[in-house]
C-alpha positions, 0 to 999 in steps of 0.5 A: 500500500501507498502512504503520504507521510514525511520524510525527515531531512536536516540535522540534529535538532533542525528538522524539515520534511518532505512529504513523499508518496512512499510504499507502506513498506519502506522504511521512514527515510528511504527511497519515495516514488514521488515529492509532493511538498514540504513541511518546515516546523522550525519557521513560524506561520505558513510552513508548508507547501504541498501540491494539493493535485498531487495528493489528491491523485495519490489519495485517489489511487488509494493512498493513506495520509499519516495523521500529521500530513492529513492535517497539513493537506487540511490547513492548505485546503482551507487556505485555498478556500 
């Protein structure tokens, strides 16, 4: 199975994530079929971008979103709106 979660880049106490389509399989930092955006905690406000098409056709290949990249594909739904 496909899942949409992140993959942690960055160093030691200065994380930043991509958030790939990966086999449910891999492991968390392995190789993902494809980058559908970013995700930085270390900056204030809007701190994300994701191409909300390219989840959207993940998601309706089947695709699971983990909790954190639902909710990030929630906020940019809503600033979209």
């Amino acid at each position: 199975m496909v899942a949409l979660r992140l993959n942690r880049q960055g160093t030691k106490d200065r994380p930043y994530y991509k958030i790939v389509a990966v086999d449910s399989r891999k492991r968390r930092d392995g190789r993902y079929i494809e980058q559908v955006g970013t995700y930085n905690p270390m900056i204030e406000g809007e701190n994300f971008k994701i191409d909300l098409e390219k989840a959207d056709e993940w998601i309706g290949k089947g695709a699971q979103p983990s909790a954190t990249v639902a909710s990030i594909i929630k906020k940019a739904r809503k600033a979209v709106a």
